[in-house]
PDBQT receptor file of N, H, CA, C and O in Angstrom, charges set to zero:
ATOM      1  N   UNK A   1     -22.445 336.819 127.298  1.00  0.00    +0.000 N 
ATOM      2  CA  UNK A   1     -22.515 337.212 128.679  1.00  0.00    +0.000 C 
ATOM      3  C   UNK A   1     -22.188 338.692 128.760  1.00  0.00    +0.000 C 
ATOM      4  O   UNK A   1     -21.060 339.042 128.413  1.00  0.00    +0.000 OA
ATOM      5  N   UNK A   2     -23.178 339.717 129.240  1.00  0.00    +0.000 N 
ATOM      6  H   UNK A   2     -24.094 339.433 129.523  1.00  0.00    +0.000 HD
ATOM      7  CA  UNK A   2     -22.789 340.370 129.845  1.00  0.00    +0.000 C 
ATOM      8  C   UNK A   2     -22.582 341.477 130.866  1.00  0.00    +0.000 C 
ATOM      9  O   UNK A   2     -23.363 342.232 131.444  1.00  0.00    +0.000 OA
ATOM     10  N   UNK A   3     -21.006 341.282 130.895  1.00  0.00    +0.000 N 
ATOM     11  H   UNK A   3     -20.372 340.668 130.425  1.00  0.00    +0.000 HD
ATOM     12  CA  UNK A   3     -20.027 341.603 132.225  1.00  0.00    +0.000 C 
ATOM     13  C   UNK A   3     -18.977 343.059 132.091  1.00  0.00    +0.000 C 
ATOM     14  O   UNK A   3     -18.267 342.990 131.087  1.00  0.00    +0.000 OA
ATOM     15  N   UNK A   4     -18.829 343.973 132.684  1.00  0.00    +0.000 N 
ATOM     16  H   UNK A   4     -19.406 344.029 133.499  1.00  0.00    +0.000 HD
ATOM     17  CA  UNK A   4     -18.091 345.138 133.202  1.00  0.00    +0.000 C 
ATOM     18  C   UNK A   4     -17.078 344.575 133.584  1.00  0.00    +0.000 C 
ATOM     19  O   UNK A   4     -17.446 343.857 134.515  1.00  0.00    +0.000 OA
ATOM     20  N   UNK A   5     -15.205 344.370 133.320  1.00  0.00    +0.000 N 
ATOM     21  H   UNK A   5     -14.906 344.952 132.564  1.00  0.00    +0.000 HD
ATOM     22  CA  UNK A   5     -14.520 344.277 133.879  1.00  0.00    +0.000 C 
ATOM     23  C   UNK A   5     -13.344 345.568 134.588  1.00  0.00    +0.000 C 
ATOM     24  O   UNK A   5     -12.454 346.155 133.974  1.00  0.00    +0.000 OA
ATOM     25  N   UNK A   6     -13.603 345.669 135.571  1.00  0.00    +0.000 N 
ATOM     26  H   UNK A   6     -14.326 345.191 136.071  1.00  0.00    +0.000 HD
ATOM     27  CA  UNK A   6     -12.560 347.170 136.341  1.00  0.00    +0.000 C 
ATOM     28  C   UNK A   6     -11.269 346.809 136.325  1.00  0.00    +0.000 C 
ATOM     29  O   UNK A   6     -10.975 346.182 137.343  1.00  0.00    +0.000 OA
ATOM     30  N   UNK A   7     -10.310 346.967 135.514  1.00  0.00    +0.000 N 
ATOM     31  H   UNK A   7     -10.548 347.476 134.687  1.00  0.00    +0.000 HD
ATOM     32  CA  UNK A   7      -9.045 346.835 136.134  1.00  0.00    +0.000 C 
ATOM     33  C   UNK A   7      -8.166 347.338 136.627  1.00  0.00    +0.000 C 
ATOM     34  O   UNK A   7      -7.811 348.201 135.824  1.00  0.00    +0.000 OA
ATOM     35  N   UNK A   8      -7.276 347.383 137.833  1.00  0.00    +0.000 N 
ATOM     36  H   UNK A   8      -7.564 346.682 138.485  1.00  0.00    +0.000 HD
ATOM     37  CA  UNK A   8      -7.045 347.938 138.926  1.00  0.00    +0.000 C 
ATOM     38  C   UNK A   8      -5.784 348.438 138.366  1.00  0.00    +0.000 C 
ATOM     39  O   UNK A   8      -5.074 347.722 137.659  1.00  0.00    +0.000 OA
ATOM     40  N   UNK A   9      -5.421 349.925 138.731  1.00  0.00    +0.000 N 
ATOM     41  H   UNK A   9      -5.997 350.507 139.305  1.00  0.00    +0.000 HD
ATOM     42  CA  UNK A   9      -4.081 350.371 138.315  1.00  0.00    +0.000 C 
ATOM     43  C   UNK A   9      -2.930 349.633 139.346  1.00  0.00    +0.000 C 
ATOM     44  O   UNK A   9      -1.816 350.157 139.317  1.00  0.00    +0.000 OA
ATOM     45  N   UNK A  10      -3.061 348.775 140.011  1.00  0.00    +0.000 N 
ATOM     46  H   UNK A  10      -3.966 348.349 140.035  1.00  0.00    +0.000 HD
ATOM     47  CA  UNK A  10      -1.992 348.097 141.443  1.00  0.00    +0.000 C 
ATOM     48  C   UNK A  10      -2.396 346.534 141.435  1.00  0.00    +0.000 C 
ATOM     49  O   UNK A  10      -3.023 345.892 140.592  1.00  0.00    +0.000 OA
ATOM     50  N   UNK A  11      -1.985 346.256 142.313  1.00  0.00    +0.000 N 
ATOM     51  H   UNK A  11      -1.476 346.778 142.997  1.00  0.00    +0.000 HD
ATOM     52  CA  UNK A  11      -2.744 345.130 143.054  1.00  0.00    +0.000 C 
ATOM     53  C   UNK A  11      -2.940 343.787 142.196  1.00  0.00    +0.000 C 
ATOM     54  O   UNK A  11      -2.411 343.585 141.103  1.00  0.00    +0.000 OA
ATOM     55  N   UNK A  12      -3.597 343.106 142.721  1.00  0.00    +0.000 N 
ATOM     56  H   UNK A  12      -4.026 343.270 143.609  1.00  0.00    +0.000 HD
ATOM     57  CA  UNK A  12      -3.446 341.406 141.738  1.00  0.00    +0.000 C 
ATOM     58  C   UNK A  12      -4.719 341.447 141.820  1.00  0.00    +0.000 C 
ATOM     59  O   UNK A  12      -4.920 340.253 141.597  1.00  0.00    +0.000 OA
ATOM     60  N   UNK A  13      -6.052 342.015 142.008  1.00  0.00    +0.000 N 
ATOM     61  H   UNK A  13      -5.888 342.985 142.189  1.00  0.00    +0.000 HD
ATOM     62  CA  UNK A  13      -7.136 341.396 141.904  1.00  0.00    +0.000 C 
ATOM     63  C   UNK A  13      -7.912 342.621 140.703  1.00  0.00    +0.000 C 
ATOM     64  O   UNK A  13      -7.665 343.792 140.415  1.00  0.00    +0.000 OA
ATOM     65  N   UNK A  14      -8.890 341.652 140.270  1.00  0.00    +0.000 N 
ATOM     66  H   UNK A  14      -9.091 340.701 140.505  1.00  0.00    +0.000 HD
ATOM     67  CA  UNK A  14      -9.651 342.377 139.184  1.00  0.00    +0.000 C 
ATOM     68  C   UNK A  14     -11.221 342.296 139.614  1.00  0.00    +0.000 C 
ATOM     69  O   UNK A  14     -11.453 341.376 140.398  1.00  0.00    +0.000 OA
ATOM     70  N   UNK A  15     -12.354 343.103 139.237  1.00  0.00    +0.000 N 
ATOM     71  H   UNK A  15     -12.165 343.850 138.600  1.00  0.00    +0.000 HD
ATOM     72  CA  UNK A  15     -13.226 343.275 140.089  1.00  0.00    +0.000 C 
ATOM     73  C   UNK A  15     -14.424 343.438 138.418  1.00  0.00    +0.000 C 
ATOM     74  O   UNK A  15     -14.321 344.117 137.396  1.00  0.00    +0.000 OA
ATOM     75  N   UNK A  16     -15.433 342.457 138.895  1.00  0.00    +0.000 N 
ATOM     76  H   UNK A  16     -15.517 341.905 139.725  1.00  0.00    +0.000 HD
ATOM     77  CA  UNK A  16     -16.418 342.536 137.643  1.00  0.00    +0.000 C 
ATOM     78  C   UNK A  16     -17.739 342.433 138.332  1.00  0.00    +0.000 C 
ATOM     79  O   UNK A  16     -18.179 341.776 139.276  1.00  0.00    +0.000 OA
ATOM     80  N   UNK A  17     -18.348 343.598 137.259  1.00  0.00    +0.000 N 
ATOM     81  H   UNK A  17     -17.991 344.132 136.492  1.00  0.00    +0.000 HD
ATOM     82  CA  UNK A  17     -19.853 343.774 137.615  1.00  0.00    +0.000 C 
ATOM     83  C   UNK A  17     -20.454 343.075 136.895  1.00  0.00    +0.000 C 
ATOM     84  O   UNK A  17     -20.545 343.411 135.714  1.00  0.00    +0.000 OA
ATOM     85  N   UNK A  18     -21.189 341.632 137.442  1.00  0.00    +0.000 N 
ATOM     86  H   UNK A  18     -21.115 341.360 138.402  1.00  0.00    +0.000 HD
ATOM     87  CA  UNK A  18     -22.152 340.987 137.189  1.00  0.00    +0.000 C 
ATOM     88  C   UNK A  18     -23.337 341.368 137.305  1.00  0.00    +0.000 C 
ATOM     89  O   UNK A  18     -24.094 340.415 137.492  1.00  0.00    +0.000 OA
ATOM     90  N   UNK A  19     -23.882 342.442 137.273  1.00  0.00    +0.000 N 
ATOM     91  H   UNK A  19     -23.268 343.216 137.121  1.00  0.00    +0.000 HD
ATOM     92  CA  UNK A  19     -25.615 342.826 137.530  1.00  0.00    +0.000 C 
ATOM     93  C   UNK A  19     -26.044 342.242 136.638  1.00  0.00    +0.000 C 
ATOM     94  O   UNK A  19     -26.782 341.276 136.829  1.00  0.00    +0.000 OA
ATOM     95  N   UNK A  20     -25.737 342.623 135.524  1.00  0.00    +0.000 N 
ATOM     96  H   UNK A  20     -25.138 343.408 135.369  1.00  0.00    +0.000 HD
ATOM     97  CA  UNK A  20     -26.699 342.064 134.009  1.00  0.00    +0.000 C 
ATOM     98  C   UNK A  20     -26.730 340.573 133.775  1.00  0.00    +0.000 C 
ATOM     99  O   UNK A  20     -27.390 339.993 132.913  1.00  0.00    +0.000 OA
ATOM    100  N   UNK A  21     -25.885 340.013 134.708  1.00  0.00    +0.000 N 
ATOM    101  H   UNK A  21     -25.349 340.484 135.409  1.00  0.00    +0.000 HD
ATOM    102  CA  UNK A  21     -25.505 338.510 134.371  1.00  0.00    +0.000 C 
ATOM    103  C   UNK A  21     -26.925 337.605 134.423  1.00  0.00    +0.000 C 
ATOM    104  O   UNK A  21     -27.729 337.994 135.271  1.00  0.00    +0.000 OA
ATOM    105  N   UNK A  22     -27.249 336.663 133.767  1.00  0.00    +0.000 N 
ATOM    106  H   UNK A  22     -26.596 336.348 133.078  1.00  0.00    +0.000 HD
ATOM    107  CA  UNK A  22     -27.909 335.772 134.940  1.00  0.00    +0.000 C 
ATOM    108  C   UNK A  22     -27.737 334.510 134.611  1.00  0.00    +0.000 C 
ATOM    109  O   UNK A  22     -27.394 334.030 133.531  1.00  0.00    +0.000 OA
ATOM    110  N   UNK A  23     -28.129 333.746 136.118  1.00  0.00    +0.000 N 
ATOM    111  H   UNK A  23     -28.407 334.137 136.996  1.00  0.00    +0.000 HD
ATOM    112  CA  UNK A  23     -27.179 332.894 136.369  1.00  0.00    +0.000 C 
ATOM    113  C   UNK A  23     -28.217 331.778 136.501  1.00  0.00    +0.000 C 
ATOM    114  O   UNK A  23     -29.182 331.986 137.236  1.00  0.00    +0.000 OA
ATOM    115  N   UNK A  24     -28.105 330.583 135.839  1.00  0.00    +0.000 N 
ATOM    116  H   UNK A  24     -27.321 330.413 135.241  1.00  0.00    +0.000 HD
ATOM    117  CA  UNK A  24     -28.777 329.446 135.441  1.00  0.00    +0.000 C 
ATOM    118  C   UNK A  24     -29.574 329.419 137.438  1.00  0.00    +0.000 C 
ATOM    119  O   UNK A  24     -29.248 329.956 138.497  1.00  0.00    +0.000 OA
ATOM    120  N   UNK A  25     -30.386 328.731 137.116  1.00  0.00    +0.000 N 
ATOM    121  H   UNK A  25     -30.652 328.295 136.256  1.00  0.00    +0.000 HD
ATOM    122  CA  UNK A  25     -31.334 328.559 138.385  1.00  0.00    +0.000 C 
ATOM    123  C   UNK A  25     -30.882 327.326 139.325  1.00  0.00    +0.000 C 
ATOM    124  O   UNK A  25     -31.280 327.185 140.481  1.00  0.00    +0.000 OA
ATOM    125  N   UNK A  26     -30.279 326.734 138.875  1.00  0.00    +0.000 N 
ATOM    126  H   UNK A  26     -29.956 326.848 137.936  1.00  0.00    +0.000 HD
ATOM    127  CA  UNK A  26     -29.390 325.373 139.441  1.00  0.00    +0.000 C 
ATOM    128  C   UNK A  26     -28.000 326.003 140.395  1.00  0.00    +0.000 C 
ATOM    129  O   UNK A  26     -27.390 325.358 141.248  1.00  0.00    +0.000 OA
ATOM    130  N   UNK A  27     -27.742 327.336 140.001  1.00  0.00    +0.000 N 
ATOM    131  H   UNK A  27     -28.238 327.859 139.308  1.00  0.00    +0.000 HD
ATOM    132  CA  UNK A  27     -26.414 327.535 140.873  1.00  0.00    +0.000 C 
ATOM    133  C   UNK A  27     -26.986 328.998 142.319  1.00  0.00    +0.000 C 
ATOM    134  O   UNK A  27     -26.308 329.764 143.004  1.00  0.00    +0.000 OA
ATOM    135  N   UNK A  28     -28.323 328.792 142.223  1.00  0.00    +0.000 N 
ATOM    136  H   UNK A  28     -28.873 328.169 141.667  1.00  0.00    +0.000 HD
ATOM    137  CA  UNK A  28     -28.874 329.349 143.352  1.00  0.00    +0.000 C 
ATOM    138  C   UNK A  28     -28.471 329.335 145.002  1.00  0.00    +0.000 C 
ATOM    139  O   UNK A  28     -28.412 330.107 145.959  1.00  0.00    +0.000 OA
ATOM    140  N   UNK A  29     -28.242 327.945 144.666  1.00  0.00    +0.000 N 
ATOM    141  H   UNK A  29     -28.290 327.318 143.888  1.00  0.00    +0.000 HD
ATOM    142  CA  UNK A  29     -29.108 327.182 146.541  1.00  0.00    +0.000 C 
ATOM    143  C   UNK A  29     -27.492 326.289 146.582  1.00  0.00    +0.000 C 
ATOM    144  O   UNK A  29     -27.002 325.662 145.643  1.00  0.00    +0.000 OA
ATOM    145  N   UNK A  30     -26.995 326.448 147.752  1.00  0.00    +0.000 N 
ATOM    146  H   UNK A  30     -27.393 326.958 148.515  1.00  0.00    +0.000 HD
ATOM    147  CA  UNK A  30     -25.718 325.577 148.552  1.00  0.00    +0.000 C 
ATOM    148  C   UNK A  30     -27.055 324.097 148.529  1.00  0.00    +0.000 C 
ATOM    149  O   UNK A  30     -28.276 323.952 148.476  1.00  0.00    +0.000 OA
ATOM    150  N   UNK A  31     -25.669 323.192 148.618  1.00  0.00    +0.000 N 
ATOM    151  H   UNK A  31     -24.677 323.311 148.662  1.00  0.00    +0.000 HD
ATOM    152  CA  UNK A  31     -25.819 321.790 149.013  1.00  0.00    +0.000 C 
ATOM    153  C   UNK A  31     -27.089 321.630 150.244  1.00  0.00    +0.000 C 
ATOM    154  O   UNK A  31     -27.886 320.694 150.172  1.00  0.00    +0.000 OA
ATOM    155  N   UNK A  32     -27.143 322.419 151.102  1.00  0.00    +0.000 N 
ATOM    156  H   UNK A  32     -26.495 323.179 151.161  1.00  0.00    +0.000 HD
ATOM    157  CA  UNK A  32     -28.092 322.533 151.806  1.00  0.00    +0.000 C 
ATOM    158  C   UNK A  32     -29.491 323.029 151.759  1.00  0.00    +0.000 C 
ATOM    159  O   UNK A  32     -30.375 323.222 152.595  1.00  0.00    +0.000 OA
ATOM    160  N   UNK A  33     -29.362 323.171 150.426  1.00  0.00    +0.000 N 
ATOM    161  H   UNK A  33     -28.644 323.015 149.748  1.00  0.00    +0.000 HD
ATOM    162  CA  UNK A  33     -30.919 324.237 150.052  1.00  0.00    +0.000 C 
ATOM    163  C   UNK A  33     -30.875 325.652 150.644  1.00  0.00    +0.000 C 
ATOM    164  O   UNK A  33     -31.882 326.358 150.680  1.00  0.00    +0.000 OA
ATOM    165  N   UNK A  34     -29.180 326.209 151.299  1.00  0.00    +0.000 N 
ATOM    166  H   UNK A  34     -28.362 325.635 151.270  1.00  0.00    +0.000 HD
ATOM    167  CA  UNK A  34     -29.629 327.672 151.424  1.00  0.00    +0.000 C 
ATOM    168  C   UNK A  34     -29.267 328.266 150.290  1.00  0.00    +0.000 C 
ATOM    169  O   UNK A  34     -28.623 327.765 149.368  1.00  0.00    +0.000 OA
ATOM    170  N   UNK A  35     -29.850 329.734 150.407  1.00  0.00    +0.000 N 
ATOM    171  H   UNK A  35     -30.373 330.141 151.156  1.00  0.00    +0.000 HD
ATOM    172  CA  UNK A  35     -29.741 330.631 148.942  1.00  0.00    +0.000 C 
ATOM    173  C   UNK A  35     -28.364 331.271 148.808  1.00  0.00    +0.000 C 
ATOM    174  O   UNK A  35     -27.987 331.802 149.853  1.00  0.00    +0.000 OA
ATOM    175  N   UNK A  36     -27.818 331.324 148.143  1.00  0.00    +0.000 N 
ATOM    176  H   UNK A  36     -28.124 330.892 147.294  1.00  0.00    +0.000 HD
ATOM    177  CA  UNK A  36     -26.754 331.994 147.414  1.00  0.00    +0.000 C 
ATOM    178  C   UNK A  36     -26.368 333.351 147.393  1.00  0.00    +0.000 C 
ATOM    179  O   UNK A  36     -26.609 333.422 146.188  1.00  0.00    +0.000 OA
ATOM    180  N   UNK A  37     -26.014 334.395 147.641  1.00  0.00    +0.000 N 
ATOM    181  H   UNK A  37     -25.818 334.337 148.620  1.00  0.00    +0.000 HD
ATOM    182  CA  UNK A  37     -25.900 335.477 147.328  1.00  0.00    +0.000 C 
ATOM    183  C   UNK A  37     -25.705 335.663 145.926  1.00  0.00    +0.000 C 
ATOM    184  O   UNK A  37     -25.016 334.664 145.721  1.00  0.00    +0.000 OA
ATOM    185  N   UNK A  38     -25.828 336.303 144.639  1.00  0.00    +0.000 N 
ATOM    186  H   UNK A  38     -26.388 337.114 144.806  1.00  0.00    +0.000 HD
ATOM    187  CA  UNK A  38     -25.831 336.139 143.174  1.00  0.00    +0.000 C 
ATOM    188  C   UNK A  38     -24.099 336.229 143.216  1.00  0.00    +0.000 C 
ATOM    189  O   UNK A  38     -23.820 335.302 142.456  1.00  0.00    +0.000 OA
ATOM    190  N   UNK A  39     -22.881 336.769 143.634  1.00  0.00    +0.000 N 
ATOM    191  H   UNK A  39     -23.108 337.523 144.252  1.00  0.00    +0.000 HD
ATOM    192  CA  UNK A  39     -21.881 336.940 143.334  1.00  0.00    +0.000 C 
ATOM    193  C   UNK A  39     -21.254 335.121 144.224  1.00  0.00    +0.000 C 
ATOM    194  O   UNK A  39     -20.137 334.687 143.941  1.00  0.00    +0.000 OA
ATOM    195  N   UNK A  40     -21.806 334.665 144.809  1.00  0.00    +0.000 N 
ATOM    196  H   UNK A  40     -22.714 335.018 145.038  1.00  0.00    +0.000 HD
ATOM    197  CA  UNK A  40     -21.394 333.289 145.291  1.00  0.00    +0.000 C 
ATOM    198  C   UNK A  40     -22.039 332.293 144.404  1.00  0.00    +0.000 C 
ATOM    199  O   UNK A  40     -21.539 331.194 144.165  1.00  0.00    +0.000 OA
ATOM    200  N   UNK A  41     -23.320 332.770 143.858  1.00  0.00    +0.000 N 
ATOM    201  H   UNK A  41     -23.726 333.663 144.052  1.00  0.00    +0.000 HD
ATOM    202  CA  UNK A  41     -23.927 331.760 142.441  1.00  0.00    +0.000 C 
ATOM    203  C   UNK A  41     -22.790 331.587 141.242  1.00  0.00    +0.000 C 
ATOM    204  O   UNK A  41     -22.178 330.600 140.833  1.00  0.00    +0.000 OA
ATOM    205  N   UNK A  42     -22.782 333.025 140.852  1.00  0.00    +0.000 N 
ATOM    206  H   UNK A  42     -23.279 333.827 141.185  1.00  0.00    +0.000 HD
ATOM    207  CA  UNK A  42     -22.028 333.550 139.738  1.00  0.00    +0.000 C 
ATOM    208  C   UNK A  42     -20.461 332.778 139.849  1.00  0.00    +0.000 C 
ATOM    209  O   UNK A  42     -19.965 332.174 138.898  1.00  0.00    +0.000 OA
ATOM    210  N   UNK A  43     -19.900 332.905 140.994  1.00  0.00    +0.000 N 
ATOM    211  H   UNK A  43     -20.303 333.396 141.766  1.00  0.00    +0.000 HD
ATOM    212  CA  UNK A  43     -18.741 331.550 141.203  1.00  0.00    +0.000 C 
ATOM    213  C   UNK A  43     -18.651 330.612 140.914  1.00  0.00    +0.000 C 
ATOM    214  O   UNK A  43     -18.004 330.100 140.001  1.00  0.00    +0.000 OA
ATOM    215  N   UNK A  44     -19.482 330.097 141.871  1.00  0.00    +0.000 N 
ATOM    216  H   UNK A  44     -20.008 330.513 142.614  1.00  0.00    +0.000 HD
ATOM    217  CA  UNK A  44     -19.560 328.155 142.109  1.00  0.00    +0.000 C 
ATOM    218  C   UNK A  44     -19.861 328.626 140.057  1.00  0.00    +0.000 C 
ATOM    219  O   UNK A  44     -18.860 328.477 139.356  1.00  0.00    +0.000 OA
ATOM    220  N   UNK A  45     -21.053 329.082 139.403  1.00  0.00    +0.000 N 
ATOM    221  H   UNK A  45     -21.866 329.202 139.972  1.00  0.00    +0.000 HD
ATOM    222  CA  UNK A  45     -21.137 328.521 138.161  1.00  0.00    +0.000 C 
ATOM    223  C   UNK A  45     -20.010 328.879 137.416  1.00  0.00    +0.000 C 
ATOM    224  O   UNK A  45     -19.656 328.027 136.602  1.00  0.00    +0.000 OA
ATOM    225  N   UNK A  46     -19.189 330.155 137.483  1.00  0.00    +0.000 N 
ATOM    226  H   UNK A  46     -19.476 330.848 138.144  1.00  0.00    +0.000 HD
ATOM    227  CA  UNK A  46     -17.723 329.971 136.682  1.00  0.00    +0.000 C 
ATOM    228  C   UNK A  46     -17.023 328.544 136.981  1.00  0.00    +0.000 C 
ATOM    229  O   UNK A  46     -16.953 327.566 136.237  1.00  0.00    +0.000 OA
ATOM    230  N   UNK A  47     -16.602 328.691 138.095  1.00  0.00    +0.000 N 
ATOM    231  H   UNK A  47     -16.660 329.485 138.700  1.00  0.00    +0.000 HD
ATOM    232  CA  UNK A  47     -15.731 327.315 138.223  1.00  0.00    +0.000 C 
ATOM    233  C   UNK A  47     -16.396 326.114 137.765  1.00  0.00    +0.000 C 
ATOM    234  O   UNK A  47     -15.780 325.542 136.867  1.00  0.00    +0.000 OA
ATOM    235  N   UNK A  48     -17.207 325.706 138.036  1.00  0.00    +0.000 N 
ATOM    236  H   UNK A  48     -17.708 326.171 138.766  1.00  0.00    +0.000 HD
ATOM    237  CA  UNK A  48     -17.956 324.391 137.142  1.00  0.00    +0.000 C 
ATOM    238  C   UNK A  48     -18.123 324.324 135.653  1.00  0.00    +0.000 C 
ATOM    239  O   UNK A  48     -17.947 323.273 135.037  1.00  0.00    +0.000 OA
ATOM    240  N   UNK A  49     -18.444 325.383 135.116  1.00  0.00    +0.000 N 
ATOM    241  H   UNK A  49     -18.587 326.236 135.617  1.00  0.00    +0.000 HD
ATOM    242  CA  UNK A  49     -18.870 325.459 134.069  1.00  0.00    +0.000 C 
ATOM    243  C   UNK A  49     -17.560 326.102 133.444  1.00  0.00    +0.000 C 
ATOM    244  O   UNK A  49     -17.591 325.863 132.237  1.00  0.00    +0.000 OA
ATOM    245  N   UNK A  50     -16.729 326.628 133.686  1.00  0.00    +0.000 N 
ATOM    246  H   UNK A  50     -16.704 326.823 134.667  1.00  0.00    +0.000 HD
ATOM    247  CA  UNK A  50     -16.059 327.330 133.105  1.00  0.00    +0.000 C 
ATOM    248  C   UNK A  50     -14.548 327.297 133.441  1.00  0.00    +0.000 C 
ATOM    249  O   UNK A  50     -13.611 328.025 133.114  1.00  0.00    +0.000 OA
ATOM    250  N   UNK A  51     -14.675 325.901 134.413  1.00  0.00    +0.000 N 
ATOM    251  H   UNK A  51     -15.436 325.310 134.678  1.00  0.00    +0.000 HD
ATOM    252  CA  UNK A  51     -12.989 326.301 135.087  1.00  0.00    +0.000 C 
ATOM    253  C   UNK A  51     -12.446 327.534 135.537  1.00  0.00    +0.000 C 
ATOM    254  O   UNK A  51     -11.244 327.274 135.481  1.00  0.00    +0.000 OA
ATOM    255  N   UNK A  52     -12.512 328.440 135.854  1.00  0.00    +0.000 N 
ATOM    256  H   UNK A  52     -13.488 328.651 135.900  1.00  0.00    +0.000 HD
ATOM    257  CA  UNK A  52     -12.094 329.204 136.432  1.00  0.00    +0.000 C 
ATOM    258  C   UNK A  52     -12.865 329.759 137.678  1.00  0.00    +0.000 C 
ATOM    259  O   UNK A  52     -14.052 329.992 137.907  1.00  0.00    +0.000 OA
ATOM    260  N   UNK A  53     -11.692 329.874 138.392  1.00  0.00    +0.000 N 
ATOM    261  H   UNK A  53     -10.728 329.685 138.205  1.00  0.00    +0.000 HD
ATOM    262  CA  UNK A  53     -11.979 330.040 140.337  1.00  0.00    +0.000 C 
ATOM    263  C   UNK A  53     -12.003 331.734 140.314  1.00  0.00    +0.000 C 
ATOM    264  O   UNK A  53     -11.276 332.275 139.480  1.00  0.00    +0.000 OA
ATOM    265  N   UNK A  54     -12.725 332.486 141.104  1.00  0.00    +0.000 N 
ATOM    266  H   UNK A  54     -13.316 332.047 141.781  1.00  0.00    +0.000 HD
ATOM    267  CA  UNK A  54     -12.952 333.533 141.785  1.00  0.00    +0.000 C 
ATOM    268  C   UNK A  54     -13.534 333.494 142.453  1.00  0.00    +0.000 C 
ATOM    269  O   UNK A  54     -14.406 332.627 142.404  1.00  0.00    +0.000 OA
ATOM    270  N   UNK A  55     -13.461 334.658 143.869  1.00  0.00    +0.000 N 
ATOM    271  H   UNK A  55     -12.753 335.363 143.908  1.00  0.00    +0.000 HD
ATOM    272  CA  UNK A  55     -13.761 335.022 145.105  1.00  0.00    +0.000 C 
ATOM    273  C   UNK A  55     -14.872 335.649 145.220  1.00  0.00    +0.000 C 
ATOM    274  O   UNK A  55     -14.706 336.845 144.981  1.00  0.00    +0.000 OA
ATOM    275  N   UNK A  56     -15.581 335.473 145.392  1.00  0.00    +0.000 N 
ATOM    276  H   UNK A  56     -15.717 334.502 145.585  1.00  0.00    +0.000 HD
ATOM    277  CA  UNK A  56     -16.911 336.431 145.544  1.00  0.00    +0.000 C 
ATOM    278  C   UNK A  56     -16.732 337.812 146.441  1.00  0.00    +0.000 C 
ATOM    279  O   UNK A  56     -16.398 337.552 147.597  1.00  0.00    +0.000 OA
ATOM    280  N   UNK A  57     -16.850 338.923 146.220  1.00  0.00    +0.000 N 
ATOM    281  H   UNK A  57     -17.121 339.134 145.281  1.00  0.00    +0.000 HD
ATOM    282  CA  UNK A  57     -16.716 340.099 147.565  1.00  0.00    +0.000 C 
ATOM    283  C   UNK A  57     -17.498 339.988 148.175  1.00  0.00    +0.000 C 
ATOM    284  O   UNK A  57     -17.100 340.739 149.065  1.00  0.00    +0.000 OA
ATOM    285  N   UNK A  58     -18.759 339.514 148.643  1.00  0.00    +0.000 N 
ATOM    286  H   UNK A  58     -19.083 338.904 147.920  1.00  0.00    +0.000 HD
ATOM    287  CA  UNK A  58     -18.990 339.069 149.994  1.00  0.00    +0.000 C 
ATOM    288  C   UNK A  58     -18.699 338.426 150.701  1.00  0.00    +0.000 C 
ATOM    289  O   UNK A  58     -19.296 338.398 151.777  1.00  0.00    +0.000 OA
ATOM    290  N   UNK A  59     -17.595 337.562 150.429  1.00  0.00    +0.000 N 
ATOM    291  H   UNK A  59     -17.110 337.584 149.555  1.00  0.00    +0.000 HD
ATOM    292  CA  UNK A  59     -16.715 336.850 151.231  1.00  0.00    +0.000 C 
ATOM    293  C   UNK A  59     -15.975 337.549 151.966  1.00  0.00    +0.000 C 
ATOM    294  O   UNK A  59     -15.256 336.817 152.646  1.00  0.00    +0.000 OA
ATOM    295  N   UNK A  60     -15.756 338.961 152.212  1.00  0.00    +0.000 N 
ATOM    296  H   UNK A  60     -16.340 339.555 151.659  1.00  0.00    +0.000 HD
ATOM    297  CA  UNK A  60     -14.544 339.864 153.011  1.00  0.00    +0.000 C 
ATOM    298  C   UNK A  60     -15.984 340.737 153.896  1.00  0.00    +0.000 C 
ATOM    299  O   UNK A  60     -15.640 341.616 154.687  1.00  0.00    +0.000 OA
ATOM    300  N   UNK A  61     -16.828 340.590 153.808  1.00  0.00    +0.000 N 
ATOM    301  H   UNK A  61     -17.108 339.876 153.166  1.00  0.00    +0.000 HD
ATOM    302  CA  UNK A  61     -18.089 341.325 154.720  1.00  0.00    +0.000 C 
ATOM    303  C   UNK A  61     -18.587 340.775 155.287  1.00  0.00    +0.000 C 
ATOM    304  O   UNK A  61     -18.667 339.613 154.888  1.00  0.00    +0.000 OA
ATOM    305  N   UNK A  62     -19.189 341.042 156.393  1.00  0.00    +0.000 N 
ATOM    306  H   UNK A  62     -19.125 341.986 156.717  1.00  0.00    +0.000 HD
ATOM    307  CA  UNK A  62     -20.306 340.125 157.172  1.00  0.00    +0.000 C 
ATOM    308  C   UNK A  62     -21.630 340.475 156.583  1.00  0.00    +0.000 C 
ATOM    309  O   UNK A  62     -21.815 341.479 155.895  1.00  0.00    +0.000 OA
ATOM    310  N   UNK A  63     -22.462 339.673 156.863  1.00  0.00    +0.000 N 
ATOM    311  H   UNK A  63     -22.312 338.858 157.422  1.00  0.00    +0.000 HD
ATOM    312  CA  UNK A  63     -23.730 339.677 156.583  1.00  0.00    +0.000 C 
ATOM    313  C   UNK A  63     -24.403 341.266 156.619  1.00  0.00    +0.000 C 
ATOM    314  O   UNK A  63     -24.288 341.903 155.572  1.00  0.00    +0.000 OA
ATOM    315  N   UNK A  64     -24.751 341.599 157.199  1.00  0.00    +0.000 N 
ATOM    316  H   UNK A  64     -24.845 341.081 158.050  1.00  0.00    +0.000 HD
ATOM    317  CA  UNK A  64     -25.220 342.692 158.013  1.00  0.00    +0.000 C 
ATOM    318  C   UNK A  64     -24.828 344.119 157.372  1.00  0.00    +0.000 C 
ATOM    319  O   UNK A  64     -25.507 345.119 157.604  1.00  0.00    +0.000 OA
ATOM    320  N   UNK A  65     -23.590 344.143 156.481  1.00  0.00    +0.000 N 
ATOM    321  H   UNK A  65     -23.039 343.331 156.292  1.00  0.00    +0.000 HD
ATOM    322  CA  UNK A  65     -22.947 345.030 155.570  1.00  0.00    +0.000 C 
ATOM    323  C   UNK A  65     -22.858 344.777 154.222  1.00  0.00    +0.000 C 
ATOM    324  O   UNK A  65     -22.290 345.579 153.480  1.00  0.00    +0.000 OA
TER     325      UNK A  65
């Protein structure tokens, strides 16, 4: 896999550039058939596949930004 990890001189969170990633075609689409943003794909498939939980940063923006 690969991933850019930034780590922050402060703070508790760590911040990784997934561009190059890609992400199986199954972790696209929510339960509902909507589409994913790639950093909310890239989640849901860590945690399933990989046990480990992270936040996606589009979770702190609205749409529109």
């Amino acid at each position: 896999m690969n991933i850019s990890i930034y780590i922050p001189e402060g703070g508790c969170s760590v911040l990784v550039d997934i561009e190059k990633v890609e992400i199986p075609i199954g972790y696209s689409k929510d339960p509902e058939g909507r589409n994913y943003t790639k950093d909310w794909a890239f989640c849901m498939w860590l945690c399933k596949e990989k046990r480990v939980v992270a936040l996606p940063c589009s979770a702190f923006y609205p749409e529109e930004h």
